[in-house]
C-alpha positions in Angstrom: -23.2 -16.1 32.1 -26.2 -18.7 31.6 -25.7 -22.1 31.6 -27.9 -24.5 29.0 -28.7 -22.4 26.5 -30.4 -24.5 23.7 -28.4 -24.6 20.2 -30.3 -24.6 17.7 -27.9 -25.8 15.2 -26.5 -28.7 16.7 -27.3 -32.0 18.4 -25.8 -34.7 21.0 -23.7 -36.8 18.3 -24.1 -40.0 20.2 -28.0 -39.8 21.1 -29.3 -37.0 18.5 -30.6 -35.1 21.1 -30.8 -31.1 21.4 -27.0 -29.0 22.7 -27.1 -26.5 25.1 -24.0 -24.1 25.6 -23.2 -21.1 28.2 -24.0 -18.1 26.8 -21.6 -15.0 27.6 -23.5 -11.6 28.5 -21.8 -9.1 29.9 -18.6 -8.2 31.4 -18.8 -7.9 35.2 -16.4 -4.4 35.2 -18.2 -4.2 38.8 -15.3 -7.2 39.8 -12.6 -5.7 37.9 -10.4 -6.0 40.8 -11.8 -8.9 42.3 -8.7 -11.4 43.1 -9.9 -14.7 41.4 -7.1 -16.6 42.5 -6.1 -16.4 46.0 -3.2 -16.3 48.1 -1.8 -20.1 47.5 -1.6 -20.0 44.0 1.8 -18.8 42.5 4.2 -18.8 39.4 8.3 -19.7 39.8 10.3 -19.2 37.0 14.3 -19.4 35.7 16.3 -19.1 33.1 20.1 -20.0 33.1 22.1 -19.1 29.8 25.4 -18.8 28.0 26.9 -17.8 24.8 29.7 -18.0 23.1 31.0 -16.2 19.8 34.3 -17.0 17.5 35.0 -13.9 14.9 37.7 -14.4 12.8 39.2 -12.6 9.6 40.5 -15.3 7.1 42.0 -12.9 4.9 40.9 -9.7 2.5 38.2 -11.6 0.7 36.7 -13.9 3.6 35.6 -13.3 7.5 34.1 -16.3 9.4 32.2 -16.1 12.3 30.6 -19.2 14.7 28.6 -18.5 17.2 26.7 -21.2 20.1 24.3 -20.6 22.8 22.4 -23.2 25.3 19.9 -21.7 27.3 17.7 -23.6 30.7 14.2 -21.9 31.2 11.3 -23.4 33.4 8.0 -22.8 34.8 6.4 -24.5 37.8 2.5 -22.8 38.7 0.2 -23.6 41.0 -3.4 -22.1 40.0 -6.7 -22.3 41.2 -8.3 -22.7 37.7 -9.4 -19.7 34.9 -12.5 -18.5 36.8 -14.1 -16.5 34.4 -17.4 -16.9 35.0 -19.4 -14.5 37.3 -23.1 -15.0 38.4 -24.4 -11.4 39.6 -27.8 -13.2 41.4 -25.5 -14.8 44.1 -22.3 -12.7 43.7 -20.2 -16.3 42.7 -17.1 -16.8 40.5 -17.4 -20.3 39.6 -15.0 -22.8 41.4 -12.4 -23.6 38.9 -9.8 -26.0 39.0 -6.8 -26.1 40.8 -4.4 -26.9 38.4 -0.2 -27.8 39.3 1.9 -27.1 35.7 5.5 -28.0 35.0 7.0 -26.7 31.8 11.0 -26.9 31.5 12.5 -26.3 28.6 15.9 -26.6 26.9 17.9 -25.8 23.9 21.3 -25.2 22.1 22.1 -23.6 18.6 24.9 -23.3 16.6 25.4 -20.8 13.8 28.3 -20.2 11.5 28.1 -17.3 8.9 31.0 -16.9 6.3 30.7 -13.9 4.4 32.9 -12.4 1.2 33.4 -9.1 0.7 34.7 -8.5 -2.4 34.2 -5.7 -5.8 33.1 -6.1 -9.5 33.4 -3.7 -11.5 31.6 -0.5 -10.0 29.5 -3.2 -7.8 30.3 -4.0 -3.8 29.7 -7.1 -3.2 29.0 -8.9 0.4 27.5 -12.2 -0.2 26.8 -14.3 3.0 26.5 -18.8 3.6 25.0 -19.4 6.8 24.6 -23.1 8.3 22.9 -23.3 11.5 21.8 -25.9 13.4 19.2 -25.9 16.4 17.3 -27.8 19.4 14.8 -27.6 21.7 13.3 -29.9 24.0 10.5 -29.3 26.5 8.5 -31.8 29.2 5.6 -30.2 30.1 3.5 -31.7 32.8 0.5 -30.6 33.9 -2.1 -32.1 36.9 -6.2 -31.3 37.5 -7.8 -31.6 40.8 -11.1 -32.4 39.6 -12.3 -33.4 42.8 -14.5 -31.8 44.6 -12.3 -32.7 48.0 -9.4 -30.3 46.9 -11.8 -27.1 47.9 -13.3 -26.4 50.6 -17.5 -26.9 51.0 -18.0 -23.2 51.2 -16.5 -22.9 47.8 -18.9 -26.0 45.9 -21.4 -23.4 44.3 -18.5 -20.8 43.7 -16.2 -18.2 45.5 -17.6 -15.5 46.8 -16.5 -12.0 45.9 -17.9 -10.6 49.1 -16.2 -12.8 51.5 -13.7 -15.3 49.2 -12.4 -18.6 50.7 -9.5 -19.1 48.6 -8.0 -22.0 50.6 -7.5 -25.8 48.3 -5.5 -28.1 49.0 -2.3 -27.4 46.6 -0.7 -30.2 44.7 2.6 -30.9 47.0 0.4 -31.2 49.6 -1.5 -34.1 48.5 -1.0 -35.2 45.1 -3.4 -37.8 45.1 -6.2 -35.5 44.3 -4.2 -34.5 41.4 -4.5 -36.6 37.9 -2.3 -36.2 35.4 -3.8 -34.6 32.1 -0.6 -33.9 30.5 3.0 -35.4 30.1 5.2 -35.3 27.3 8.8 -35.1 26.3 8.8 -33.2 22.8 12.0 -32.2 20.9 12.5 -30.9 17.6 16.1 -30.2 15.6 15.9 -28.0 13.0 18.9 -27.5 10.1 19.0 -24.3 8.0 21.1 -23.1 5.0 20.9 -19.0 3.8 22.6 -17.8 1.0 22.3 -13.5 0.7 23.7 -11.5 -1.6 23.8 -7.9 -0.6 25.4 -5.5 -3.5 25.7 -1.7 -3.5 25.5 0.4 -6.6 25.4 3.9 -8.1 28.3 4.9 -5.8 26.3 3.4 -2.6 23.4 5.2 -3.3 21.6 1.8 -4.1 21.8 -1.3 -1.6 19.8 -4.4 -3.4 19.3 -7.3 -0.5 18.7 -10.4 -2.2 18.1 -14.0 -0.2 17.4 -17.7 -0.1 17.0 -19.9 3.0 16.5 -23.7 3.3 15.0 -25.5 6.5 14.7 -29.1 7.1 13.2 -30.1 10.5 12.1 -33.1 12.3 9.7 -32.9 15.6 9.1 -35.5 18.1 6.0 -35.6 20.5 6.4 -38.5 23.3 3.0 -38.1 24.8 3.6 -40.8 28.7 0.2 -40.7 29.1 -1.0 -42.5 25.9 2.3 -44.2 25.5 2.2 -42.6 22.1 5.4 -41.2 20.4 4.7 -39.4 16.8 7.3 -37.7 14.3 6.7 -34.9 11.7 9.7 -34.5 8.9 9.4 -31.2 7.0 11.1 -29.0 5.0 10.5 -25.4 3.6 11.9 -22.8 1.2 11.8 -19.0 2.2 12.8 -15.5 0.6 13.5 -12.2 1.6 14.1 -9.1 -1.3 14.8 -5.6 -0.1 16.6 -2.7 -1.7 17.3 0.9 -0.1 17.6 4.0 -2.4 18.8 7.6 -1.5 16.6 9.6 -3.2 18.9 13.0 -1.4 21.6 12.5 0.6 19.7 13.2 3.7 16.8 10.5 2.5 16.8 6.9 1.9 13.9 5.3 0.7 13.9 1.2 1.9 11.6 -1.6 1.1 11.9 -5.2 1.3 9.6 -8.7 1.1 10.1 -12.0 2.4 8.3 -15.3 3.7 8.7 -16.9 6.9 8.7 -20.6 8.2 8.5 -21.6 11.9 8.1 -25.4 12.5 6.1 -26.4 15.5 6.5 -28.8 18.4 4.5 -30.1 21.2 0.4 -30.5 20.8 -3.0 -29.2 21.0 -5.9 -30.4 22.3 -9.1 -31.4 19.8 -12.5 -30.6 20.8 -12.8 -34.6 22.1 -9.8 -33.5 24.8 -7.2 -35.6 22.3 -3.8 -34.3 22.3 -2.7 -33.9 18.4 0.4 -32.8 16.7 0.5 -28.9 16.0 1.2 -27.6 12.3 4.0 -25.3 11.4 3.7 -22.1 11.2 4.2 -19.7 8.0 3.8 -16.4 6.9 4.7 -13.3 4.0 4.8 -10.1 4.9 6.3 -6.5 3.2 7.1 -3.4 4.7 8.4 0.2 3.4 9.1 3.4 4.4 11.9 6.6 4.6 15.2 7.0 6.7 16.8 9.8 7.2 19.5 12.4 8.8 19.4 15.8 9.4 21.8 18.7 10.7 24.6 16.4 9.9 23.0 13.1 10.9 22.9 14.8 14.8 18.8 13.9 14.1 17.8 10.6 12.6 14.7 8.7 11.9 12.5 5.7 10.5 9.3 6.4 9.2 7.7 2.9 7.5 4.4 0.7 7.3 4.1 -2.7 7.3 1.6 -5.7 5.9 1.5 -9.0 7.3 0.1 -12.4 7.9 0.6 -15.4 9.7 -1.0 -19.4 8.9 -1.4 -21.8 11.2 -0.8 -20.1 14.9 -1.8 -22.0 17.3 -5.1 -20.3 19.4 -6.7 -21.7 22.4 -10.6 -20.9 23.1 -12.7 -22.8 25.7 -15.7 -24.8 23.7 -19.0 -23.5 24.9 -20.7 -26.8 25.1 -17.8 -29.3 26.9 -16.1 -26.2 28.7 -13.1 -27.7 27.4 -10.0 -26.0 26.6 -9.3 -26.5 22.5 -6.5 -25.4 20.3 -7.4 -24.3 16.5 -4.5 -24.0 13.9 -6.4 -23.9 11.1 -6.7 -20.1 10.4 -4.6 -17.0 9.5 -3.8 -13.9 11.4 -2.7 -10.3 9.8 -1.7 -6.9 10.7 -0.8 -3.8 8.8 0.3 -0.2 10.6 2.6 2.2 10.6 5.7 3.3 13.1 7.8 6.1 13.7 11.2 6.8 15.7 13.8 9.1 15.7 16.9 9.7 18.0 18.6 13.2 18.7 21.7 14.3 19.5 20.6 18.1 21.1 24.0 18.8 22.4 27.1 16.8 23.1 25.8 16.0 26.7 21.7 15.5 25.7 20.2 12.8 23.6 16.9 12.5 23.2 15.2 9.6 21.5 11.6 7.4 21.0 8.8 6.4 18.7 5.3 5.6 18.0 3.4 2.8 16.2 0.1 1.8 15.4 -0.8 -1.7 14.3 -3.9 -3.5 13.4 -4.5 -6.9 14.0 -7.1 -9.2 13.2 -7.9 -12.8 13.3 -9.0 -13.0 8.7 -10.2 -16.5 9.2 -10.7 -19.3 12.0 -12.7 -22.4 11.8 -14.4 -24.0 14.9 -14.5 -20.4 16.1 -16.1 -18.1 13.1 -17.3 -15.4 15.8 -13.5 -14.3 16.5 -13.0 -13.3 12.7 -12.6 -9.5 13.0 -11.7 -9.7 16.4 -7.7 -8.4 17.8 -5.0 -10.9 18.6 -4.3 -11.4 21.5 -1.5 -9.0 23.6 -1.4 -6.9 20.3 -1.6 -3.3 21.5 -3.3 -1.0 18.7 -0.6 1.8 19.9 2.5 2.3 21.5 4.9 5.0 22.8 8.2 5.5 24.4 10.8 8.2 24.8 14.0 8.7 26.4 16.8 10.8 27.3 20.2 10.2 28.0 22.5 12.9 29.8 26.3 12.5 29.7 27.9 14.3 32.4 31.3 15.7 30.2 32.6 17.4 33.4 32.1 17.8 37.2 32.2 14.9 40.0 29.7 12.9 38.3 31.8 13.0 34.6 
């Protein structure tokens, strides 16, 4: 890395005077597995959950079923700061700083789905109401040492690679070098309607998917630090069309359309370090392909490609000039591929099953950080693989 790089494009807005920014060089593969962190920094998570599901048939026509679920996850991390900044003339990863998070989060949902089954004509009908209801909370808390008396003096220029000193002095073991930099209580409740229609023609060998979804939500951000508490109303309309034909009994031809709508909660932090509220999230996608089923459906498989985009997700980048962590939302994310699986029944003891897919994603658009259009998302893997096998033992001690 070098530090103070002139910009040439931009200036000090307070005094007019010329920017300078790190500029990124190279990758230091020679470090790859150079620990960074250290011994006293760790992660502890948990999750406690439980569900609980009511089927019941109301008679020939109508079948209800209610479904609830709370869940309990949280996070508490002690970290020593991202170092990711090497200096190959004295072998230093920069300091960092140590950093104590808290993030618990909650929620509960409730979802009822009545569905009619019914015929007209030569038509099968199943046409399905769903109200749900959901919300989740979260408090997360989060505390900078940025004090120089948290690490030791060896460390002040950076930590060595060739002989690290990893010790700092760790939040619960004196918090007063700790200043709070985040601490809010956000929760958002979010109400839904879907109506679908699902009707099968041409003696089943057309299945038309037709459906209609309403959200209304409401967010609250309580940010303790700015005594501040903000809430976002909003509402959204969303689609889905799909239809699946059998061109041959063995092959079924499927396609299907729809638009998505995920409302945010929480914030982001603006390139001044201000906490603001984050926008929701949409997106449209489509996706086609073939099923089928040969040697009397004993081998199966998908074969289908896919289109989509997203608005509006949230990316954090670190701004070259302030070093400070910022989130964008104002851009849009896509991927389009193609994936593959199939599961066999070899014999009545061996099954063998698996897939591929291929996806490419990109980041289409991004303002405030116009050099990571083209570039992948982030923990998108271009390809994957798996495959499997499952013996049943029909006979023998181990049946």
């Amino acid at each position: 890395i070098q530090p103070g790089v002139l910009d040439p494009y931009r200036v000090q807005p307070a005094t007019g005077t010329p920017r300078t920014y790190n500029r990124y060089v190279g990758i230091a593969t020679e470090i790859i597995d150079f620990n960074s962190q250290g011994p006293h920094s760790y992660a502890n998570r948990y999750v406690r959950t439980i569900t609980a599901t009511l089927e019941h048939r109301l008679n020939e026509l109508f079948s209800l079923r209610s479904s609830a679920n709370a869940f309990e996850r949280g996070l508490v991390r002690q970290e020593a700061g991202g170092r990711d900044q090497f200096n190959p003339v004295t072998r230093t990863v920069q300091r960092g700083t140590a950093r104590y998070r808290l993030f618990p989060e909650g929620g509960k949902t409730w979802q009822n789905d009545l569905v009619a089954s019914f015929q007209t004509g030569g038509v099968r009908h199943k046409l399905l109401l769903t109200l749900d209801y959901q919300q989740q909370t979260q408090q997360p808390k989060q505390y900078d040492a940025a004090v120089n008396a948290a690490f030791p003096a060896a460390v002040a220029g950076g930590l060595s690679v060739d002989q690290p000193d990893y010790h700092f002095v760790a939040y619960r073991d004196n918090p007063a070098l700790f200043t709070a930099t985040q601490n809010e209580d956000d929760t958002i409740d979010i109400r839904g309607a879907f109506l679908s229609e699902r009707a099968s023609l041409l003696d089943g060998r057309l299945l038309v998917l037709a459906g209609l979804r309403h959200d209304s939500a409401t967010s609250i951000t309580r940010d303790r630090i700015s005594a501040t508490t903000t809430e976002i109303d909003s509402t959204a309309w969303t689609h889905q069309l799909g239809l699946n034909f059998r061109i041959l009994k063995p092959l079924t031809l499927y396609a299907n359309t729809s638009r998505s709508f995920v409302p945010q909660f929480g914030s982001g932090l603006d390139v001044n370090g201000a906490r603001f509220n984050l926008p929701n999230e949409t997106g449209r996608g489509w996706e086609a392909g073939l099923k089928g089923g040969l040697f009397a459906d004993r081998l199966t498989f998908t074969l289908g490609t896919f289109n989509l985009s997203l608005d509006n997700v949230p990316t954090t980048v670190t701004d070259s000039a302030t070093g400070r962590t910022v989130t964008l939302t104002t851009g849009r994310q896509a991927s389009r591929g193609a994936e593959f699986d199939f599961n066999w029944v070899a014999t009545n003891a061996l099954q063998l099953f698996g897939g591929y897919g291929h996806t490419r994603a990109r980041i289409v658009s991004l303002e405030g950080a116009r050099h990571l259009i083209g570039s992948p998302t982030r923990r998108t893997p271009g390809h994957t693989v798996g495959i499997g096998a499952k013996y049943d033992f029909k006979a023998g001690l181990l049946k």
